[in-house]
PDB file of N, CA, C, O and CB in Angstrom:
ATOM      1  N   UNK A   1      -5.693  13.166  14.094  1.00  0.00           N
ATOM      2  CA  UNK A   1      -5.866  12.774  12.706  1.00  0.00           C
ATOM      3  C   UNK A   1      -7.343  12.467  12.471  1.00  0.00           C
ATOM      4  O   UNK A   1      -7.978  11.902  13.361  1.00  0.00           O
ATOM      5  CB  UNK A   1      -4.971  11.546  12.350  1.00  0.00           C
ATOM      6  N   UNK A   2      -7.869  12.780  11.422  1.00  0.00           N
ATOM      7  CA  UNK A   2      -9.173  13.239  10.847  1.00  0.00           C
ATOM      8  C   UNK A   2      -9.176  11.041  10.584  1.00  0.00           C
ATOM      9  O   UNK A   2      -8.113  10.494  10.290  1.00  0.00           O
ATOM     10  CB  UNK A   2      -9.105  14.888   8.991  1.00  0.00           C
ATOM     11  N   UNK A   3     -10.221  10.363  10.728  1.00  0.00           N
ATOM     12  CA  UNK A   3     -10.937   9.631  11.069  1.00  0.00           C
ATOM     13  C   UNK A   3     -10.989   8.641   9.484  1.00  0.00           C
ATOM     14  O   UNK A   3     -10.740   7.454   9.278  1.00  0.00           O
ATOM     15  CB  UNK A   3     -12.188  10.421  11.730  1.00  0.00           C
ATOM     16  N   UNK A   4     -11.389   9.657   8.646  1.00  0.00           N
ATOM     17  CA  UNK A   4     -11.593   9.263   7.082  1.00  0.00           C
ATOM     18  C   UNK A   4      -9.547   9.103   6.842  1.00  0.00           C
ATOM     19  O   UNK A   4      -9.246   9.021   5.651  1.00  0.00           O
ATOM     20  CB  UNK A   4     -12.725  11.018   5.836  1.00  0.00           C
ATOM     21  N   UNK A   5      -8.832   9.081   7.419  1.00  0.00           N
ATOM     22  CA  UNK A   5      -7.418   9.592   6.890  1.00  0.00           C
ATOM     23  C   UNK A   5      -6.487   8.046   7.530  1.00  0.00           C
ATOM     24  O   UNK A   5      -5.464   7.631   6.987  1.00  0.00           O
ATOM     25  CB  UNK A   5      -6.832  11.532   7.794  1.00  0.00           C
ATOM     26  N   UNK A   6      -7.120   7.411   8.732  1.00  0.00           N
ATOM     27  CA  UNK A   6      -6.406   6.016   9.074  1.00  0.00           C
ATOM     28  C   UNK A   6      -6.408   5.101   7.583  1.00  0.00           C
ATOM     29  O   UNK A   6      -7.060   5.307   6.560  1.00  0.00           O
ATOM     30  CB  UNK A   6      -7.394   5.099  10.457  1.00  0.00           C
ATOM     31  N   UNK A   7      -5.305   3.903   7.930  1.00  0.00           N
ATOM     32  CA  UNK A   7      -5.010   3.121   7.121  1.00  0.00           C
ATOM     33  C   UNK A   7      -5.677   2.291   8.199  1.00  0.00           C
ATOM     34  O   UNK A   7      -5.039   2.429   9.243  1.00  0.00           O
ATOM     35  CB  UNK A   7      -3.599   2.997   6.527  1.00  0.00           C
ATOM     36  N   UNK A   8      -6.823   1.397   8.366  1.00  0.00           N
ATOM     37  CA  UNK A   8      -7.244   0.874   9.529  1.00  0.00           C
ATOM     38  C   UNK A   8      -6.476  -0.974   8.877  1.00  0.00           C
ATOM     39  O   UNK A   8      -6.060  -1.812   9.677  1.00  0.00           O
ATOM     40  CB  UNK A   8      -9.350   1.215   9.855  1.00  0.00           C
ATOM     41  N   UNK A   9      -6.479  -1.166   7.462  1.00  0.00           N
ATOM     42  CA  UNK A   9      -6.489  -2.567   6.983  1.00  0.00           C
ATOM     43  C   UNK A   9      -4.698  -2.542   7.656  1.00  0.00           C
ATOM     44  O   UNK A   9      -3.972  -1.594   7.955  1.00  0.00           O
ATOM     45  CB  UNK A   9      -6.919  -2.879   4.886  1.00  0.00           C
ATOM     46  N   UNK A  10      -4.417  -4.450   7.710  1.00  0.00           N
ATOM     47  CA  UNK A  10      -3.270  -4.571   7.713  1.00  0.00           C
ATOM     48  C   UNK A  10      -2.185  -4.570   6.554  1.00  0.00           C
ATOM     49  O   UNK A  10      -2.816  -4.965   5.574  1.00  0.00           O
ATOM     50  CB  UNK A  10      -3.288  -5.418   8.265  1.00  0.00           C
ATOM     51  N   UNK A  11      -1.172  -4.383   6.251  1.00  0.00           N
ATOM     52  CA  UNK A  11      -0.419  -4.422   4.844  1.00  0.00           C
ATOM     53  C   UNK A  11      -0.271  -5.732   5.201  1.00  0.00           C
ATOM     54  O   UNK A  11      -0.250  -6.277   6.305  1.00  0.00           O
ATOM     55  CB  UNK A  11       1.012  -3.458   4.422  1.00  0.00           C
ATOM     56  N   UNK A  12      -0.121  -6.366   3.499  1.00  0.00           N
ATOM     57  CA  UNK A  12       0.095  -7.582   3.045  1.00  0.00           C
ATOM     58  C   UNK A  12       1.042  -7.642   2.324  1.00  0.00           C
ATOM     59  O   UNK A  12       1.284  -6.711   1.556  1.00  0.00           O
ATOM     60  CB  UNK A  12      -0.789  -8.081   2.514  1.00  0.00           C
ATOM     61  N   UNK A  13       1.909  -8.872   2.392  1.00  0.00           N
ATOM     62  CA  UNK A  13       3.408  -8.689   1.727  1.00  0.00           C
ATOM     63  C   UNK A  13       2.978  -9.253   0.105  1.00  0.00           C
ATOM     64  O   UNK A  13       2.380 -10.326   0.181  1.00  0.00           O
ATOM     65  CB  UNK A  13       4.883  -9.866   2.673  1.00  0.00           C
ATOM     66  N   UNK A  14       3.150  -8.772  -1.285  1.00  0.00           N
ATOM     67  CA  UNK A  14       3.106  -9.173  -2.241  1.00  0.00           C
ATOM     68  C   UNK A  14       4.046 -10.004  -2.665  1.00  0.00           C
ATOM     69  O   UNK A  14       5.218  -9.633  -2.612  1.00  0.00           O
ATOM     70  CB  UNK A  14       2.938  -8.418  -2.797  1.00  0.00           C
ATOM     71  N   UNK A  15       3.720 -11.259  -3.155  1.00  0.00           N
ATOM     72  CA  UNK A  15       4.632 -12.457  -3.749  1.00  0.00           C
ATOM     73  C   UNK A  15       5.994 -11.841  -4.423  1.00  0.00           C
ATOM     74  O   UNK A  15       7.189 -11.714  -4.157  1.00  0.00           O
ATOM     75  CB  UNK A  15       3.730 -13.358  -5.000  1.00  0.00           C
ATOM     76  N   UNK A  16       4.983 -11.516  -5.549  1.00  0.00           N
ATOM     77  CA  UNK A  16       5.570 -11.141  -6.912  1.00  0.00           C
ATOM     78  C   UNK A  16       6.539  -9.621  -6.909  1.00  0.00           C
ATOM     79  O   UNK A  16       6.692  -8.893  -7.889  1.00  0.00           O
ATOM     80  CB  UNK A  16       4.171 -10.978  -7.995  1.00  0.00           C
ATOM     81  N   UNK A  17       6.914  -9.478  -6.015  1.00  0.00           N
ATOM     82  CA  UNK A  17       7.735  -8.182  -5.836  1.00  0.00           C
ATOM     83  C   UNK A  17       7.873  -7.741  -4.508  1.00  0.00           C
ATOM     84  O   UNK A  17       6.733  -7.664  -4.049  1.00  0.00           O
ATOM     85  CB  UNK A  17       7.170  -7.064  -6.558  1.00  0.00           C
ATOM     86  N   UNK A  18       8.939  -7.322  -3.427  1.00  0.00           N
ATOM     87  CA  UNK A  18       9.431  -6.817  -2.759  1.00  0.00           C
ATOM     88  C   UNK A  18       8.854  -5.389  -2.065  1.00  0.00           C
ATOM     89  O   UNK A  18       9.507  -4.397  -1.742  1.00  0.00           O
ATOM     90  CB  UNK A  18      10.374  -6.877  -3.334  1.00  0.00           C
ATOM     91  N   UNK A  19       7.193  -5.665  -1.930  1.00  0.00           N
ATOM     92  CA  UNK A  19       6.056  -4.507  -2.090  1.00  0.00           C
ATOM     93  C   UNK A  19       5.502  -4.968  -0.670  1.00  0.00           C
ATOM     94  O   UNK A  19       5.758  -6.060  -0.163  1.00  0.00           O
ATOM     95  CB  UNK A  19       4.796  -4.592  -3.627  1.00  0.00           C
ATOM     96  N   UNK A  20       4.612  -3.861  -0.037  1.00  0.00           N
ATOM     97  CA  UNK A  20       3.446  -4.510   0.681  1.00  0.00           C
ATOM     98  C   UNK A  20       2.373  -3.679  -0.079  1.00  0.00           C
ATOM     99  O   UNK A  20       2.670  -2.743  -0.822  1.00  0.00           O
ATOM    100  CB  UNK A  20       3.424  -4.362   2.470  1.00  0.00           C
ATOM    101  N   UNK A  21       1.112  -4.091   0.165  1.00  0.00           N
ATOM    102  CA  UNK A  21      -0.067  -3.410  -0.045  1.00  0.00           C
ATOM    103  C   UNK A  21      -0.929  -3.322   1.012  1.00  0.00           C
ATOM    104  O   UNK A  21      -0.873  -4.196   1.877  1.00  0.00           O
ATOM    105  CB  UNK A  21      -0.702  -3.901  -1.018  1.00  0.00           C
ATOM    106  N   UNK A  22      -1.791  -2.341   1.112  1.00  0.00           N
ATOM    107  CA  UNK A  22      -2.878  -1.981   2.332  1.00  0.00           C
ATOM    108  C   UNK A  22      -4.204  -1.397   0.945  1.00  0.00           C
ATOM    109  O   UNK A  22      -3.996  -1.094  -0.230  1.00  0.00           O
ATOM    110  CB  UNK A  22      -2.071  -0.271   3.865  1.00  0.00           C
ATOM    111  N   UNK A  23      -5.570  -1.436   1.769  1.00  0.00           N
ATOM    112  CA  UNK A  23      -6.475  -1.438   1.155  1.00  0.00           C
ATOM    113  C   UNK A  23      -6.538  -0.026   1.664  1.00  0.00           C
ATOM    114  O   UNK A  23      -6.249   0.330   2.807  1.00  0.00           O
ATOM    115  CB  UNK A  23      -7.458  -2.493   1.277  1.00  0.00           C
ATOM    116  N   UNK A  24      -6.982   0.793   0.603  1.00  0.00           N
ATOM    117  CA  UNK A  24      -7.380   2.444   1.101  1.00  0.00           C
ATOM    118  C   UNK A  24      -9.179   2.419   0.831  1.00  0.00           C
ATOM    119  O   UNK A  24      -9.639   3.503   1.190  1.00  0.00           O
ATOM    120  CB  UNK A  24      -6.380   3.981  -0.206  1.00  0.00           C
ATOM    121  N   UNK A  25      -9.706   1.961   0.574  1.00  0.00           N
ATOM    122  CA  UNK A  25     -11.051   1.685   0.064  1.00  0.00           C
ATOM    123  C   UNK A  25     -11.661   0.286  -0.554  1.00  0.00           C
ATOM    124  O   UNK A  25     -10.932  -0.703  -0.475  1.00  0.00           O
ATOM    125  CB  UNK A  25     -11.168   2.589  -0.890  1.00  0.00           C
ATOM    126  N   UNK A  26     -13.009   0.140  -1.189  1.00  0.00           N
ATOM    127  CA  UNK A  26     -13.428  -0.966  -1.496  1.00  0.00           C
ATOM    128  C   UNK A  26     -12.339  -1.108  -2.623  1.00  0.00           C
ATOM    129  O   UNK A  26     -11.960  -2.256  -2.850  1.00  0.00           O
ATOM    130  CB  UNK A  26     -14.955  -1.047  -1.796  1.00  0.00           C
ATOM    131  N   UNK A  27     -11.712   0.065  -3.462  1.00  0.00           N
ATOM    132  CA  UNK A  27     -11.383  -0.378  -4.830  1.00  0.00           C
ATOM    133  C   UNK A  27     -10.098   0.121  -4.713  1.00  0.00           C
ATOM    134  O   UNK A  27      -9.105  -0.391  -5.229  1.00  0.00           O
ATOM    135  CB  UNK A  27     -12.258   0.146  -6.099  1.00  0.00           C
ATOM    136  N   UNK A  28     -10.112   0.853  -4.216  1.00  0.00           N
ATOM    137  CA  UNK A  28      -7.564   1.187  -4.371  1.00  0.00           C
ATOM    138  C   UNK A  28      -7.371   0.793  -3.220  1.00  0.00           C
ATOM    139  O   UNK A  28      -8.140   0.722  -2.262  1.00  0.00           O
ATOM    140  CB  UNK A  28      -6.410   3.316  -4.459  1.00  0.00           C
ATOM    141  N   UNK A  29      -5.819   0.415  -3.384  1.00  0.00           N
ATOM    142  CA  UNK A  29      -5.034  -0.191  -2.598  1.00  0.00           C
ATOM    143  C   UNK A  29      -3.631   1.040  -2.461  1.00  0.00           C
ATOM    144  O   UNK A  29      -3.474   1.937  -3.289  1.00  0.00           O
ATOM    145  CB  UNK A  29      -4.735  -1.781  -3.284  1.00  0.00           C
ATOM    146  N   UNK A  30      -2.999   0.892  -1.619  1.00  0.00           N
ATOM    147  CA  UNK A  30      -1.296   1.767  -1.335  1.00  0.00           C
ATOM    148  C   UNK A  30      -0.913   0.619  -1.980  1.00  0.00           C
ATOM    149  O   UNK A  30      -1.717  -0.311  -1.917  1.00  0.00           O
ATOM    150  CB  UNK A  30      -0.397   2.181   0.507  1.00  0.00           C
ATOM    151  N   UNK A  31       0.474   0.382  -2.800  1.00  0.00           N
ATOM    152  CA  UNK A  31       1.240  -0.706  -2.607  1.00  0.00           C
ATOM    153  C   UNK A  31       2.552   0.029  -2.491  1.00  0.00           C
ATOM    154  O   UNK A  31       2.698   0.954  -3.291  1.00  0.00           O
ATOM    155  CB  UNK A  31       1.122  -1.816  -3.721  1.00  0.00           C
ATOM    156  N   UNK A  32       3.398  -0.177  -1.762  1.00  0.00           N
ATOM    157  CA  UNK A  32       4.694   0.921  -1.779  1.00  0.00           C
ATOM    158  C   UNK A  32       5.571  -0.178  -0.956  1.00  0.00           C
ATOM    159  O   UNK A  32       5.059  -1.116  -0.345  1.00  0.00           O
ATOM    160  CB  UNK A  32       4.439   2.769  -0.841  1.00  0.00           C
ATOM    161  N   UNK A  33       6.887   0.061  -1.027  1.00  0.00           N
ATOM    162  CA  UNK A  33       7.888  -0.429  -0.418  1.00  0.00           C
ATOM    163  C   UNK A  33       8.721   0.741   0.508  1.00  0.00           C
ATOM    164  O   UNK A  33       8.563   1.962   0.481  1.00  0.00           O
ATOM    165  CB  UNK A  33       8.685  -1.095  -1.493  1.00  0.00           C
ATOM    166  N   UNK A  34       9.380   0.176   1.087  1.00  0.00           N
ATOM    167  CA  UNK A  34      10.002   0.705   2.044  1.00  0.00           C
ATOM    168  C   UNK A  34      11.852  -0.050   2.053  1.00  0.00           C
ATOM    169  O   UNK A  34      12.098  -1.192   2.439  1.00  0.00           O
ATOM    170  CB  UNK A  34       8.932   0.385   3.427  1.00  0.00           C
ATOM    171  N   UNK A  35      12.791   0.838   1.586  1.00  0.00           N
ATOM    172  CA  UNK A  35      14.015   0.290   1.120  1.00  0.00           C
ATOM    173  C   UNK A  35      14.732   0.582   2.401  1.00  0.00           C
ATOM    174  O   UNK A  35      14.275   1.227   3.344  1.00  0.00           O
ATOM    175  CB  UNK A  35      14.651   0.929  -0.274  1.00  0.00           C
ATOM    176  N   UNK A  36      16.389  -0.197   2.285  1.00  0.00           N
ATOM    177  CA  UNK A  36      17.420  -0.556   3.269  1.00  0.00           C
ATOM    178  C   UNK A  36      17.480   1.126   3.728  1.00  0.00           C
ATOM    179  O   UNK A  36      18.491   1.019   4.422  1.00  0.00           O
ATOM    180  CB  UNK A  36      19.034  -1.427   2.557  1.00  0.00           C
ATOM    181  N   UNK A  37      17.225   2.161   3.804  1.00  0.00           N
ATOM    182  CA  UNK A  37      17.732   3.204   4.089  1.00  0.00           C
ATOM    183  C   UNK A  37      16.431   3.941   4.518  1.00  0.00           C
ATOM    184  O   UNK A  37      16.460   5.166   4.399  1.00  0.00           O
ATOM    185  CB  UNK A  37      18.586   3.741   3.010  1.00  0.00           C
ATOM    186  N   UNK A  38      15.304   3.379   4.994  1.00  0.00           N
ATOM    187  CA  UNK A  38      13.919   3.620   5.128  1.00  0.00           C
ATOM    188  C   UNK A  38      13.176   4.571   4.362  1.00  0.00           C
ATOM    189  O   UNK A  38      12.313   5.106   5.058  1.00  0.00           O
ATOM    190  CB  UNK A  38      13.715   3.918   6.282  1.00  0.00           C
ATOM    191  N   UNK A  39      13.201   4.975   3.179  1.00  0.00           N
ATOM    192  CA  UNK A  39      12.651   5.678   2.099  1.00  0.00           C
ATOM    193  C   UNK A  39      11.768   4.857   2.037  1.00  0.00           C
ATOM    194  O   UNK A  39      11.861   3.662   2.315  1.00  0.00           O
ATOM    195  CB  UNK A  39      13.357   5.986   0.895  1.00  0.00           C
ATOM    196  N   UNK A  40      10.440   5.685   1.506  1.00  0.00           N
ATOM    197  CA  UNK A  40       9.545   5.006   1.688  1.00  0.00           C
ATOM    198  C   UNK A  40       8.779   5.640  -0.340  1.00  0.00           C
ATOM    199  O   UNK A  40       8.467   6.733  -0.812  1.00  0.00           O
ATOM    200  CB  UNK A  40       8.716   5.416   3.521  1.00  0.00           C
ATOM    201  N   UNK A  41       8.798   4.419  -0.802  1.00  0.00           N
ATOM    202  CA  UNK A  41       8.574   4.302  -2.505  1.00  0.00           C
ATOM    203  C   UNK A  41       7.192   3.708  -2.682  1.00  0.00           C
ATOM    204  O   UNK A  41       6.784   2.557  -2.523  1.00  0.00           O
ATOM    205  CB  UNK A  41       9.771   3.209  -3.361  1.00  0.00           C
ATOM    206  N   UNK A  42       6.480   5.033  -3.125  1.00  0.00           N
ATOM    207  CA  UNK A  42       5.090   4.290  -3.547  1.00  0.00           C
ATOM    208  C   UNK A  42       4.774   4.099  -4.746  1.00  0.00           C
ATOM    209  O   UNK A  42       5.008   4.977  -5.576  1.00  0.00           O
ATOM    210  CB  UNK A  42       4.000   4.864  -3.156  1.00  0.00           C
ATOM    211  N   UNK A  43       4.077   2.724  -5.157  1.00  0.00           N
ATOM    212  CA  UNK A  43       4.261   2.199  -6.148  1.00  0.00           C
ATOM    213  C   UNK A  43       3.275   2.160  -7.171  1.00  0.00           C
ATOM    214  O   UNK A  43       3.357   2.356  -8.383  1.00  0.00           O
ATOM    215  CB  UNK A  43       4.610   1.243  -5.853  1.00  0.00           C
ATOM    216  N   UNK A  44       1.836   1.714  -6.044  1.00  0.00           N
ATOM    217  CA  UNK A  44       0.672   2.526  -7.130  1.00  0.00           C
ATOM    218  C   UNK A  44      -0.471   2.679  -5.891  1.00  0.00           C
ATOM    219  O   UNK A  44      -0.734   2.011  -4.891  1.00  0.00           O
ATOM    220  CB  UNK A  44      -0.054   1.339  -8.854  1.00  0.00           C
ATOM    221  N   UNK A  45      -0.888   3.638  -6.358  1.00  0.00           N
ATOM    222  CA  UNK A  45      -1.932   4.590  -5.373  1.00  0.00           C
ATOM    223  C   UNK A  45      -3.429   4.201  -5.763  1.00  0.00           C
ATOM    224  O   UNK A  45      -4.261   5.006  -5.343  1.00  0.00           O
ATOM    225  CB  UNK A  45      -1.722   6.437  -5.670  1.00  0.00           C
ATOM    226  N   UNK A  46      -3.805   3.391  -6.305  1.00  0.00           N
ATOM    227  CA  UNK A  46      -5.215   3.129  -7.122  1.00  0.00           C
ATOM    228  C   UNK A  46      -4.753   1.929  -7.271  1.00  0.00           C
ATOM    229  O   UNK A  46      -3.627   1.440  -7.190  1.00  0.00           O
ATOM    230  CB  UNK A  46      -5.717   3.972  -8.563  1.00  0.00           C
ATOM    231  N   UNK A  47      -6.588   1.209  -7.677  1.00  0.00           N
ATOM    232  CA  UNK A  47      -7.017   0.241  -8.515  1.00  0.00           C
ATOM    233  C   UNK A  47      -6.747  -0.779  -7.607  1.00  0.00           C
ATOM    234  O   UNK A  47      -6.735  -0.496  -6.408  1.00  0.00           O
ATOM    235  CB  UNK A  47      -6.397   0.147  -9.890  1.00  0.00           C
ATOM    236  N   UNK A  48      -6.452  -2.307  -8.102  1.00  0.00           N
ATOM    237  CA  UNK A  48      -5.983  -3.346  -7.290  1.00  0.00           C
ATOM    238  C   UNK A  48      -4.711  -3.687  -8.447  1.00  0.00           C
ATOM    239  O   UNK A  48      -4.551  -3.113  -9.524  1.00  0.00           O
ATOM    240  CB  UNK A  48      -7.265  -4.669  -6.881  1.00  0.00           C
ATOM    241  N   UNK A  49      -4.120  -4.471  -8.039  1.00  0.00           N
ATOM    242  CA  UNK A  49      -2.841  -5.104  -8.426  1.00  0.00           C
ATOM    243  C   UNK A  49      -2.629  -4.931  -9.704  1.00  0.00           C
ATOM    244  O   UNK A  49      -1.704  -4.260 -10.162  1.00  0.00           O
ATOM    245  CB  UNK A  49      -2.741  -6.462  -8.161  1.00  0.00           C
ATOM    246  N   UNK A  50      -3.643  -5.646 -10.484  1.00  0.00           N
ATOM    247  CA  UNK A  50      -3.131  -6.335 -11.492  1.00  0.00           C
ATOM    248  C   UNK A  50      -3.781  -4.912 -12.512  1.00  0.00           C
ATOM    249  O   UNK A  50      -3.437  -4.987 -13.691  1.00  0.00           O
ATOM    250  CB  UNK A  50      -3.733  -8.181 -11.676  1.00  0.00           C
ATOM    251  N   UNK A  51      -4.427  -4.007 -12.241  1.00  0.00           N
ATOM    252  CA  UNK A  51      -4.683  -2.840 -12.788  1.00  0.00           C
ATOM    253  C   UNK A  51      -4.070  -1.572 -13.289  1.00  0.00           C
ATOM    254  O   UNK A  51      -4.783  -0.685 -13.759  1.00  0.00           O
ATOM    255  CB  UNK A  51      -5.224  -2.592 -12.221  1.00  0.00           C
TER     256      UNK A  51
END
């Protein structure tokens, strides 16, 4: 795997919803969940949270 392509940050569990988030850069974040049947639901691909 190409170097620029790791998620190197740890995910963080979000309060306010049943989410984690990981930092992809200085300015977007992954925030996605992962449900009882391991599907994996991404939630927003950019920005930070509250954006």
């Amino acid at each position: 795997m190409h170097e620029s392509h790791r998620l190197t940050e740890k995910p963080e569990p979000l309060r306010h919803r049943k989410a984690w988030s990981r930092r992809i850069d200085d300015v977007n974040r992954l925030v996605y969940n992962i449900d009882e049947n391991g599907f994996l639901w991404i939630i927003s691909c950019r920005g930070h949270y509250e954006d």
